[in-house]
TIRO-2110 file (N, C-alpha, C; in Angstrom, 1 decimal):
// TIRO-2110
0.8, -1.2, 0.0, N, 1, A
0.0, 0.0, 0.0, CA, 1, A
0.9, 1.3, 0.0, C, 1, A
1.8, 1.1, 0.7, N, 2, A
2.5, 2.2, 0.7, CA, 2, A
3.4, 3.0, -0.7, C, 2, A
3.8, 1.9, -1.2, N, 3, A
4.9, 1.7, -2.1, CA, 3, A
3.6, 2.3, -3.6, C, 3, A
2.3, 1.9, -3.5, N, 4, A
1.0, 2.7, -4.4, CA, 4, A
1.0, 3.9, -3.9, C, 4, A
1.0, 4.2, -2.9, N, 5, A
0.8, 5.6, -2.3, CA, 5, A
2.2, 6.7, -2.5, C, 5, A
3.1, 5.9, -2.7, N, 6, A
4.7, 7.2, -3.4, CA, 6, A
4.5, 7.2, -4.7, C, 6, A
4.3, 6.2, -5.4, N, 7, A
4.0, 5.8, -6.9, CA, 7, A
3.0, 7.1, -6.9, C, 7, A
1.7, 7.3, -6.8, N, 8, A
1.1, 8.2, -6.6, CA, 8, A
1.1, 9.8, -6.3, C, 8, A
2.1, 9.7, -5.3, N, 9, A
2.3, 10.8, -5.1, CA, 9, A
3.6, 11.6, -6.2, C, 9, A
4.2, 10.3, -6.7, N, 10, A
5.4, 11.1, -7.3, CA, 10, A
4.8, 11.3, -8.9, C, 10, A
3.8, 10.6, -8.8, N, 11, A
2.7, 10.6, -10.4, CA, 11, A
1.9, 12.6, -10.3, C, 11, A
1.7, 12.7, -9.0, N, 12, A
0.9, 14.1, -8.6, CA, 12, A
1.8, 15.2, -9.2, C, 12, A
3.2, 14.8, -8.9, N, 13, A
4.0, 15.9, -8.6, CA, 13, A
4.3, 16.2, -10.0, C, 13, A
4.6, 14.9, -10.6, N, 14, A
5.3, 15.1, -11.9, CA, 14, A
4.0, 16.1, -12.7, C, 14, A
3.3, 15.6, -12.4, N, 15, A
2.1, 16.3, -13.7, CA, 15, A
1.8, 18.1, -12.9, C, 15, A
1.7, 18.1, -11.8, N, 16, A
1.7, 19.6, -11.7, CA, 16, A
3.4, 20.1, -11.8, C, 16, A
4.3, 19.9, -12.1, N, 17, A
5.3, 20.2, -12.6, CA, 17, A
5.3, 20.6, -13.7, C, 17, A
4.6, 19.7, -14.7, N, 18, A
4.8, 19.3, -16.1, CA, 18, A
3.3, 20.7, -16.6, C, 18, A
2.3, 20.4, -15.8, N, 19, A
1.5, 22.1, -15.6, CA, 19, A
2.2, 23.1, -15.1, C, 19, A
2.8, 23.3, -14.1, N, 20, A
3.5, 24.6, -14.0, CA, 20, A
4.6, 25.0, -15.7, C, 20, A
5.0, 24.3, -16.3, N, 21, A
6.5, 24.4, -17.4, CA, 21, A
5.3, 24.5, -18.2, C, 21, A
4.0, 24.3, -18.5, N, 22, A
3.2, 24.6, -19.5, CA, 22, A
2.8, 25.6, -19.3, C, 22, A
2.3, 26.0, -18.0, N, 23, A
1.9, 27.5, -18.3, CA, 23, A
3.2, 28.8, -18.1, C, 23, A
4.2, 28.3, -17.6, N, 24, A
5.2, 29.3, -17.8, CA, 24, A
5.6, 28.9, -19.8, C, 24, A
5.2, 28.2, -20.2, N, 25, A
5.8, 28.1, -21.7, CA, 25, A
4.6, 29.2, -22.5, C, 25, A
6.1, 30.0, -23.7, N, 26, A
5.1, 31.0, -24.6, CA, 26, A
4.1, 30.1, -25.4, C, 26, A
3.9, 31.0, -25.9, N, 27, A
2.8, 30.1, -27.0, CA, 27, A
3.0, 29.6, -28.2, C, 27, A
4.1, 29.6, -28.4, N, 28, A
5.6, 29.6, -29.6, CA, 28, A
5.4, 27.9, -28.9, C, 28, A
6.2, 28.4, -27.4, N, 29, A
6.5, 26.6, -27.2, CA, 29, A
5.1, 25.1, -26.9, C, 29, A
4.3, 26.2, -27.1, N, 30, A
3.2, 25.2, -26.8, CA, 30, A
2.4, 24.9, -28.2, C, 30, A
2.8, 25.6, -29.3, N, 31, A
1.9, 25.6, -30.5, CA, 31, A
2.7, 23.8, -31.3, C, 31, A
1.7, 23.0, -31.9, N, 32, A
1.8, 22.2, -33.2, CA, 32, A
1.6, 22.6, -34.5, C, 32, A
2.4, 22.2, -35.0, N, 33, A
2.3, 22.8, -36.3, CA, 33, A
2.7, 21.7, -37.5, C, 33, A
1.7, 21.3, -37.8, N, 34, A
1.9, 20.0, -38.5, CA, 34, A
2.3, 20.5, -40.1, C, 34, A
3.2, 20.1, -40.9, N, 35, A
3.7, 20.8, -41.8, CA, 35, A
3.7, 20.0, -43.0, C, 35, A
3.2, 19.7, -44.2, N, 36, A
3.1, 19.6, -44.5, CA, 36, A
3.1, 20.4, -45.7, C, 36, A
3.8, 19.7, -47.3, N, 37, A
4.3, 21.0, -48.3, CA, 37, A
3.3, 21.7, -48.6, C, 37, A
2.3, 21.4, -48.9, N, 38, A
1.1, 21.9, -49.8, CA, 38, A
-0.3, 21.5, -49.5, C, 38, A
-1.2, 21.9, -49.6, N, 39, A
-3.3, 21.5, -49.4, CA, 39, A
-3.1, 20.4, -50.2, C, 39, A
-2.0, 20.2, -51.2, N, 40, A
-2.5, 18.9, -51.8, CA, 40, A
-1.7, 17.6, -51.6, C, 40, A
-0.9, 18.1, -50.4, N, 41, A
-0.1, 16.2, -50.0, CA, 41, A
-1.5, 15.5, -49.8, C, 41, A
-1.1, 14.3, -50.8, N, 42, A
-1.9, 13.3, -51.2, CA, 42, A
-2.1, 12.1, -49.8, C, 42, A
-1.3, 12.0, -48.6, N, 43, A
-0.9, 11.2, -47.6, CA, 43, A
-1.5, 11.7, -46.4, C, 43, A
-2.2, 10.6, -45.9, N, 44, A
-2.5, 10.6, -44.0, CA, 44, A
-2.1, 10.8, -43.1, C, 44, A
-0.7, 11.7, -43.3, N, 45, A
0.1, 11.8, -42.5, CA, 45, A
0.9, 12.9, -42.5, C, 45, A
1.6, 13.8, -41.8, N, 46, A
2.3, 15.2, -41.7, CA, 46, A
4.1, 14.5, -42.5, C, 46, A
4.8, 15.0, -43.1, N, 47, A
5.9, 14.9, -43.3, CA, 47, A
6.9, 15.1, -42.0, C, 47, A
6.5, 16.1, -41.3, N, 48, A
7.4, 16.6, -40.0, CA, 48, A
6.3, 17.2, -39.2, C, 48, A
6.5, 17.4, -37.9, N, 49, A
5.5, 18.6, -37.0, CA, 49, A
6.4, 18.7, -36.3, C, 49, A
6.0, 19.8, -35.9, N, 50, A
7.1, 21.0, -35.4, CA, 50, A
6.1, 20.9, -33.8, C, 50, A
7.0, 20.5, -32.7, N, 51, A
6.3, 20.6, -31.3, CA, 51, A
7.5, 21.1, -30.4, C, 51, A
6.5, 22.6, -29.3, N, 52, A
7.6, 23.3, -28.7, CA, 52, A
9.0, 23.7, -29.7, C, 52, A
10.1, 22.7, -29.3, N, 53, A
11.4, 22.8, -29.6, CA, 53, A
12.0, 21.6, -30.1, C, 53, A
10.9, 21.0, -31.2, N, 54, A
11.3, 19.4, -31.5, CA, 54, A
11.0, 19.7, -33.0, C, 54, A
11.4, 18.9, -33.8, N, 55, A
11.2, 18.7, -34.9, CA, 55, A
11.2, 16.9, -35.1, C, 55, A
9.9, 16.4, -35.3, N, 56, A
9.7, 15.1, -35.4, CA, 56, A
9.4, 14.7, -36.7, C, 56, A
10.1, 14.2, -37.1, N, 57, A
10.3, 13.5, -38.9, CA, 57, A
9.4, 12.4, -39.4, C, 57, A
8.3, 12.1, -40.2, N, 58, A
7.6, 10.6, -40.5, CA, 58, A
8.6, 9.8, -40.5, C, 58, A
8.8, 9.2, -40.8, N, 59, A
9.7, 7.5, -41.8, CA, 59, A
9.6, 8.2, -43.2, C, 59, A
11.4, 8.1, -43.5, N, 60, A
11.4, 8.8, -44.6, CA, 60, A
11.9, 7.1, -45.6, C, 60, A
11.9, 6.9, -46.5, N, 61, A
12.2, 5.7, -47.4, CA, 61, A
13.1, 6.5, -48.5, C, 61, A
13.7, 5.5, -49.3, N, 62, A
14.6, 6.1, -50.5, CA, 62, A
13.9, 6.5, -51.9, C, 62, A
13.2, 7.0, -51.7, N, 63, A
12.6, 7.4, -52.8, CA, 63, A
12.4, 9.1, -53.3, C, 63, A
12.2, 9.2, -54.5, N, 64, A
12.0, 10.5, -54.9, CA, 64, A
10.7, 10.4, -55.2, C, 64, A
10.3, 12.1, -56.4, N, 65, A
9.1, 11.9, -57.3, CA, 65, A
9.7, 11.8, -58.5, C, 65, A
9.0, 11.1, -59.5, N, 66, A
9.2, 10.9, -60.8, CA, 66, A
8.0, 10.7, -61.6, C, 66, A
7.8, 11.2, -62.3, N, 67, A
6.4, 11.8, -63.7, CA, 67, A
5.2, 11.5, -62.3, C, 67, A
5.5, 12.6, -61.2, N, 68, A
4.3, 12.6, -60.6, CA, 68, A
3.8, 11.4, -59.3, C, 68, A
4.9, 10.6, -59.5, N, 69, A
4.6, 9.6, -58.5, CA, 69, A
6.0, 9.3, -57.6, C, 69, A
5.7, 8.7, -56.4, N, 70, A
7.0, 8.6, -55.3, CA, 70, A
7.5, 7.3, -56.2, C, 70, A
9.0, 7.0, -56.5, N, 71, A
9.9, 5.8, -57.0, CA, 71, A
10.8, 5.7, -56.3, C, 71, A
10.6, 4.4, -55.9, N, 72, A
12.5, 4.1, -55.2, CA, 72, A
13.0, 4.4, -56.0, C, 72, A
14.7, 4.8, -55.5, N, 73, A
15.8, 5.1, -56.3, CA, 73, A
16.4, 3.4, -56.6, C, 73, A
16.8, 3.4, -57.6, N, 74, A
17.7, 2.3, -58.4, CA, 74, A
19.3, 2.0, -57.1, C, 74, A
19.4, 1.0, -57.4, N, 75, A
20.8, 0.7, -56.8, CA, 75, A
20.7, 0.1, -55.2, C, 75, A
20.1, -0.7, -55.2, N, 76, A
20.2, -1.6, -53.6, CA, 76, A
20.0, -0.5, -52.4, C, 76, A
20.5, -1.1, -51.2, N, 77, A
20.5, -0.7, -49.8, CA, 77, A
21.3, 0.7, -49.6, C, 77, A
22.0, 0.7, -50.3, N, 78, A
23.0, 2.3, -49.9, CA, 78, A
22.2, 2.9, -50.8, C, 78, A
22.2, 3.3, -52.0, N, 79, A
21.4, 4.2, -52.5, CA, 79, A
20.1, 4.2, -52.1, C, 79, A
19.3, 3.6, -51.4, N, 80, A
18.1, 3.6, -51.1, CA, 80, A
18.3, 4.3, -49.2, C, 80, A
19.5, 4.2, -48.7, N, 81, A
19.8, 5.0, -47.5, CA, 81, A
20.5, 6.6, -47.7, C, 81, A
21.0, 6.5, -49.1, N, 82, A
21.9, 7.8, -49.5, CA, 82, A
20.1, 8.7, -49.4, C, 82, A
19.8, 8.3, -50.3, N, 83, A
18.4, 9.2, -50.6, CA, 83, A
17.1, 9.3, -49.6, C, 83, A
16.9, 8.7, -48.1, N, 84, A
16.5, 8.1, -47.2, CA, 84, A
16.9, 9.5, -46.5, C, 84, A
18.4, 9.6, -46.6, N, 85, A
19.0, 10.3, -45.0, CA, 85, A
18.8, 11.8, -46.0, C, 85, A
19.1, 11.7, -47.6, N, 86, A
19.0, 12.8, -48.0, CA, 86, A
17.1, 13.6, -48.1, C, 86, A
16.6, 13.2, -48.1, N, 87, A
15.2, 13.1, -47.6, CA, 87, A
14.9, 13.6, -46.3, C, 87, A
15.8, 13.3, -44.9, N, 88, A
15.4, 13.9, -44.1, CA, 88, A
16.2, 14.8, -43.9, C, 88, A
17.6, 15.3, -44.4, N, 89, A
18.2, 16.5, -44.4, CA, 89, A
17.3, 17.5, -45.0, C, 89, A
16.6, 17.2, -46.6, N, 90, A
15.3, 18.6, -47.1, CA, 90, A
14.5, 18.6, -45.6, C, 90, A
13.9, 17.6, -45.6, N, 91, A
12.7, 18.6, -44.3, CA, 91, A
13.1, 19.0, -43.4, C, 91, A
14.5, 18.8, -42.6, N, 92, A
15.1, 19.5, -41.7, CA, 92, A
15.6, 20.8, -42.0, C, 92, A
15.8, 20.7, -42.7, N, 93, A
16.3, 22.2, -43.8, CA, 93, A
15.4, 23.1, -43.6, C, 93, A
14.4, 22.6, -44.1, N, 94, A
13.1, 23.6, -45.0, CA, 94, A
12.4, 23.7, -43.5, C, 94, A
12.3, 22.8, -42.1, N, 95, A
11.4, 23.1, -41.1, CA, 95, A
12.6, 24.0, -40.6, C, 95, A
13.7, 24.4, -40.2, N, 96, A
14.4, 25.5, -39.4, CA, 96, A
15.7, 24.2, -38.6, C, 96, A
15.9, 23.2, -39.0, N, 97, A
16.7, 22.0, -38.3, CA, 97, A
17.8, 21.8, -39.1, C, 97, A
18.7, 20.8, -38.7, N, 98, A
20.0, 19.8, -39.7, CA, 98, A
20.0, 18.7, -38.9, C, 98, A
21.0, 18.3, -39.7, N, 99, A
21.1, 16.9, -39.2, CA, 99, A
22.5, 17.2, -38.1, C, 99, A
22.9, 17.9, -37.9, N, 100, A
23.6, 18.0, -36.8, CA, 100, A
23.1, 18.1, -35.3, C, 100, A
21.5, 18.7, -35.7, N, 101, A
20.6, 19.1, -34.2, CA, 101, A
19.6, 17.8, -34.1, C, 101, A
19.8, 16.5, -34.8, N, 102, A
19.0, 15.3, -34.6, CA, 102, A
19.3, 14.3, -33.2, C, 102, A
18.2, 14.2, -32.5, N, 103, A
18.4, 13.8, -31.5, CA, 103, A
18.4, 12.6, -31.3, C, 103, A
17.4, 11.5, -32.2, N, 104, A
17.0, 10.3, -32.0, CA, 104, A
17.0, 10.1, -33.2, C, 104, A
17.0, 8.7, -33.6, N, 105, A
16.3, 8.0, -35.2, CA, 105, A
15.8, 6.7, -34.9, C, 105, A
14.8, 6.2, -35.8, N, 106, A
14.5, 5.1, -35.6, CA, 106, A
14.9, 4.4, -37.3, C, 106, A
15.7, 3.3, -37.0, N, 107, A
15.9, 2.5, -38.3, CA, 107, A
15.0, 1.6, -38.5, C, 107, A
14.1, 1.5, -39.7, N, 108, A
13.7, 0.3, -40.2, CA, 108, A
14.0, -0.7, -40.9, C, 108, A
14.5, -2.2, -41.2, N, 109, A
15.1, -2.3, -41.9, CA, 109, A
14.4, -3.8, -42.8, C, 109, A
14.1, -3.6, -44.1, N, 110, A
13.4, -5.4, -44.3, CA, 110, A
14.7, -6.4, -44.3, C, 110, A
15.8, -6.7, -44.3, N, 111, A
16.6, -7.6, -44.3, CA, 111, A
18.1, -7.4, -43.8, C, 111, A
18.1, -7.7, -42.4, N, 112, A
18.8, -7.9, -41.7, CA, 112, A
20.1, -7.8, -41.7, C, 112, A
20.5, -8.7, -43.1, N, 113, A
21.5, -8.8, -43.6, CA, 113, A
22.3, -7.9, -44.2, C, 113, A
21.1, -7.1, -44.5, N, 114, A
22.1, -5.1, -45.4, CA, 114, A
22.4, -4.3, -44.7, C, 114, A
22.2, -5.1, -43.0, N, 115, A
22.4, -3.7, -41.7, CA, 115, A
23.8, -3.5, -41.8, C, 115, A
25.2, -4.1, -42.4, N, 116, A
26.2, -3.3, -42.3, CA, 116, A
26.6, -2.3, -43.4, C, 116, A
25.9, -2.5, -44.9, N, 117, A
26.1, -1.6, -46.1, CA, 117, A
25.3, -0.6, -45.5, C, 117, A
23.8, -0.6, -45.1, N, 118, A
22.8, 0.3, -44.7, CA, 118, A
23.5, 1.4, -43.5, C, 118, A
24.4, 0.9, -42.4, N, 119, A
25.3, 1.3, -41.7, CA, 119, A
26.0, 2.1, -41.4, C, 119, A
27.1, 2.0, -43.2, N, 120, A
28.0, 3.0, -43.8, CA, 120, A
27.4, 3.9, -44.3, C, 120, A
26.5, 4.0, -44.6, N, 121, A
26.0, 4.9, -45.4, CA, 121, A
25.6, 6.1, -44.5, C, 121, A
24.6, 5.5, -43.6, N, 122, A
24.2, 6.1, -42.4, CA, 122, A
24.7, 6.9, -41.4, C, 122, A
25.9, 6.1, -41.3, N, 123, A
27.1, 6.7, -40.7, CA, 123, A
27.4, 8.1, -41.3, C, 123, A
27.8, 8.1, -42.4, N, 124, A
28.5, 9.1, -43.5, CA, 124, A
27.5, 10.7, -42.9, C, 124, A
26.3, 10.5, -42.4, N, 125, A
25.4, 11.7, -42.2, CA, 125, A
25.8, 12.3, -41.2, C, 125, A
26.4, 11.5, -40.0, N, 126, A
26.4, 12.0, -38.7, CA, 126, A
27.8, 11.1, -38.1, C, 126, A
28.9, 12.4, -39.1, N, 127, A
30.4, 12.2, -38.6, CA, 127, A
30.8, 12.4, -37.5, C, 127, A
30.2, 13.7, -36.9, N, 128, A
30.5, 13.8, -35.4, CA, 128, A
29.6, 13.1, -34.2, C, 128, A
29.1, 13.4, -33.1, N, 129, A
28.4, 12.8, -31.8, CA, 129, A
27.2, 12.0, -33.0, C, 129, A
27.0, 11.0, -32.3, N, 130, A
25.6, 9.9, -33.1, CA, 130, A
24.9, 10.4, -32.4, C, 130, A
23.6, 10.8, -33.1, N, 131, A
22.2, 10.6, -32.4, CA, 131, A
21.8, 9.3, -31.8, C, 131, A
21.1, 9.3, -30.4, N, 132, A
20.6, 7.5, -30.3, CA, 132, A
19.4, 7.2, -31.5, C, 132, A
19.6, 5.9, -31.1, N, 133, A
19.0, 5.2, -32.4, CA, 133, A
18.6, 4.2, -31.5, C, 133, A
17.1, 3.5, -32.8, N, 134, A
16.6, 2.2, -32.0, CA, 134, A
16.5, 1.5, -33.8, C, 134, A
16.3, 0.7, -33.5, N, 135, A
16.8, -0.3, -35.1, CA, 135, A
15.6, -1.7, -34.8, C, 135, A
15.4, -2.1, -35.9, N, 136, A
13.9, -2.9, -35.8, CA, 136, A
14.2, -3.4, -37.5, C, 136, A
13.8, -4.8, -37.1, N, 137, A
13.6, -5.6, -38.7, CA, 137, A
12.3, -5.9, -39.3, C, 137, A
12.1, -5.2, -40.3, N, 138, A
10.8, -5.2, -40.8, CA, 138, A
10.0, -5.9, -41.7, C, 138, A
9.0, -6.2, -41.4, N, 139, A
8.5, -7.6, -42.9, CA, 139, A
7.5, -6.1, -43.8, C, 139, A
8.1, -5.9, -44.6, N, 140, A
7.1, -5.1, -45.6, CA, 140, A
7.0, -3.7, -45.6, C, 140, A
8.0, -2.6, -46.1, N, 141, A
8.0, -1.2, -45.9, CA, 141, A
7.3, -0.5, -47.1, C, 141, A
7.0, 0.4, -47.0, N, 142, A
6.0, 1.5, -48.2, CA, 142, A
6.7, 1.4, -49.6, C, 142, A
6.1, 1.0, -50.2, N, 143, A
6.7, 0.6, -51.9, CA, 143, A
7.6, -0.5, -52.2, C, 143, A
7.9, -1.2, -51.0, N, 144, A
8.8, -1.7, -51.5, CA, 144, A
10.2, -1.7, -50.9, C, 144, A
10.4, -0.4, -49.9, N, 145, A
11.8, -0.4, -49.7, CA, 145, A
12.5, -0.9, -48.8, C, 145, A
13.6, -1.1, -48.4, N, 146, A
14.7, -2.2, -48.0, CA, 146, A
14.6, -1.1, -46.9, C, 146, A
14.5, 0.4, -46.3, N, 147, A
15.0, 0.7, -45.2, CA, 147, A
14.0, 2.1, -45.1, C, 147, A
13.3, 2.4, -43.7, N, 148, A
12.9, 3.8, -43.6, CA, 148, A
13.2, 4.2, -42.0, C, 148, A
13.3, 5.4, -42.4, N, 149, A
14.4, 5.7, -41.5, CA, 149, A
13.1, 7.2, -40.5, C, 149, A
12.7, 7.1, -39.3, N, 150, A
12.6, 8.6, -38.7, CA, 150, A
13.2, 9.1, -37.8, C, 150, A
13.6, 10.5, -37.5, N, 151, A
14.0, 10.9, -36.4, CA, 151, A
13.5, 12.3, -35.8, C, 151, A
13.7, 12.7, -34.9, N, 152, A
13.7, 13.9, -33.8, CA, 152, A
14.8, 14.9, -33.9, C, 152, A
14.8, 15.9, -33.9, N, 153, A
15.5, 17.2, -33.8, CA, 153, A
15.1, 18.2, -33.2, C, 153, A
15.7, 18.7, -32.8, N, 154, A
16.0, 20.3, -32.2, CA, 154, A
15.6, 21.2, -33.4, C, 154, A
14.6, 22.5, -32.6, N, 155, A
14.6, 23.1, -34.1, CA, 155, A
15.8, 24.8, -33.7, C, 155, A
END
């Protein structure tokens, strides 16, 4: 009983804490802003959203547009991570971020086995301090692709 009763009380505290930093935060730090390029992204989902002082990235995959439609890019697991990481450098860009201010990533990957070429490549983005990362093997990614990749930044 007792041991429910600190659990409790340290559950109380946290959340009037976490209300006190809310109402001292401007309105800048409290606003979402789900960002998305255009009225006409075709997808159920925001590309990035901008929260407080975060920049949170969808799962970006290797792909471009071409005659109007998203295509993987040609050439295996690295080119499909070259254009993956270069995909979330544009929206970090274009939302106020880089890939130097990325805090987390999550890797997806369909086959296990390309996690050391997938690796290199990955690497190559983030020469200095690594963002943490969580990594997961996947049965089946959007079009088709061998790797998608999200992460968190600082804006």
């Amino acid at each position: 009983m007792a041991r429910f009763v600190l659990i409790a009380l340290a559950v109380a505290v946290a959340a009037c804490e976490s209300s006190a930093l809310r109402q001292g935060a401007s309105a800048a730090e409290q606003r979402i802003e789900f960002l998305a390029p255009a009225d006409s992204w075709p997808y159920p989902f925001s590309p990035a959203v901008r929260a407080g002082g975060f920049l949170f990235v969808s799962g970006q995959i290797g792909a471009r547009m071409e005659n109007g439609a998203m295509a993987l890019v040609p050439g295996g697991i690295e080119a499909e991570t070259r254009q993956t990481m270069e995909n979330i450098r544009d929206i970090l860009t274009r939302n106020g971020s880089s890939l130097e201010r990325v805090t987390k990533c999550t890797v997806m990957i369909a086959d296990m086995s390309e996690w050391p070429r997938m690796n290199a490549v990955y690497a190559t983005y983030f020469p200095g301090p690594k963002p943490a990362r969580s990594a997961l093997g996947a049965n089946g990614l959007a079009l088709g692709a061998r790797v998608e990749i999200e992460c968190i930044a600082l804006v």
